[in-house]
N, C-alpha and C positions, 0 to 999 in steps of 0.2 A: 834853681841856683844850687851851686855845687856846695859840699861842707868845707869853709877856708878852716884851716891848724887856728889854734890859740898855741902859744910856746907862751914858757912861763918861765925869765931868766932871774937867779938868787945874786940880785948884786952887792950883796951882804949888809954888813951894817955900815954905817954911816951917820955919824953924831948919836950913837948909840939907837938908830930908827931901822929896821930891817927895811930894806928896798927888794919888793918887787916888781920886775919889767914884760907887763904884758904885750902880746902882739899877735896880732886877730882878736876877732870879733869872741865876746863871751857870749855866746848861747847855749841852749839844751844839750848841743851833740859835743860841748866843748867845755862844759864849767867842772867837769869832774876833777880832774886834775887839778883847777882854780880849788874847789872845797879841801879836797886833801891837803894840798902847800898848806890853806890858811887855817884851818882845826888843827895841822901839825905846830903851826908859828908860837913862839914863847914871848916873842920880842913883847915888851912894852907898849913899844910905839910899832905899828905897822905901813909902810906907806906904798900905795899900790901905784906906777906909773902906768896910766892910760890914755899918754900920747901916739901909741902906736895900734888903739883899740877902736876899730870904727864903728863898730857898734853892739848892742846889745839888749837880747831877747828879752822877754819877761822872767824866762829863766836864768838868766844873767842878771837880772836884777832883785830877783828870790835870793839868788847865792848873794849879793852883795850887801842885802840887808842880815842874812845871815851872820855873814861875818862880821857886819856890824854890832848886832846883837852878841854872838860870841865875846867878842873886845870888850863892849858895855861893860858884862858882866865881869868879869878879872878884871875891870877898871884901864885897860889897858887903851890908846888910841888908834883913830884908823884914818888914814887921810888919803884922798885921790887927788893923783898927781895929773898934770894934763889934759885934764878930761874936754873932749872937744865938745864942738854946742848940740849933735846930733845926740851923744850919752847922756848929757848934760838935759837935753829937752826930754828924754826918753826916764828920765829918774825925776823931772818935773812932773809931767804928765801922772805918773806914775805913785805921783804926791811921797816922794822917799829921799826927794834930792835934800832937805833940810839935815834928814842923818847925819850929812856926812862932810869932811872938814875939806877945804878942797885948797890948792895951790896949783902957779902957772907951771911950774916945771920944778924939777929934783932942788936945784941949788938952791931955792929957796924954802925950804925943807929944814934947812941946818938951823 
């Protein structure tokens, strides 16, 4: 299997919540980029779109409790946007999916 891109687009803020819009798969050969954006982030409120992320490695899910924990701690929030039922089962499995606050899509976000 080839390495598919992660792009990671700033689609600013919104109702004062920074929006991130993921697209590919967060794994090992691709979450670097994902950790910088999110240890750089100030926002409050974080919110990560993962309607356009099919799936993700163990190390895609190392980073996400990460930046979970990072948020924790400055009090700030962290919510996944779209997440389909294959990430969705993979952060069950994985006993991490309770972390984290989730919603069907952006607009209900505000």
């Amino acid at each position: 299997m080839r390495d598919e891109p992660l792009s990671i687009e700033d689609l600013g803020l919104q109702n004062q919540k920074r929006i991130l819009k993921l697209t590919g798969p967060l794994t090992i050969s691709t979450l670097y980029e994902f950790q910088n954006l999110v240890r750089a982030e100030a926002s409050a409120s974080l919110v990560l779109d993962f309607s356009r992320v099919p799936y993700v490695d163990s190390a895609g899910v190392g980073a996400l409790v990460g930046a979970y924990v990072r948020h924790q701690k400055e009090g700030h929030s962290l919510t996944l946007a779209g997440v389909n039922e294959r990430v969705r089962n993979t952060l069950k499995v994985t006993q991490v999916e309770n972390f984290f606050q989730y919603t069907d899509s952006l607009p209900q976000v505000a």
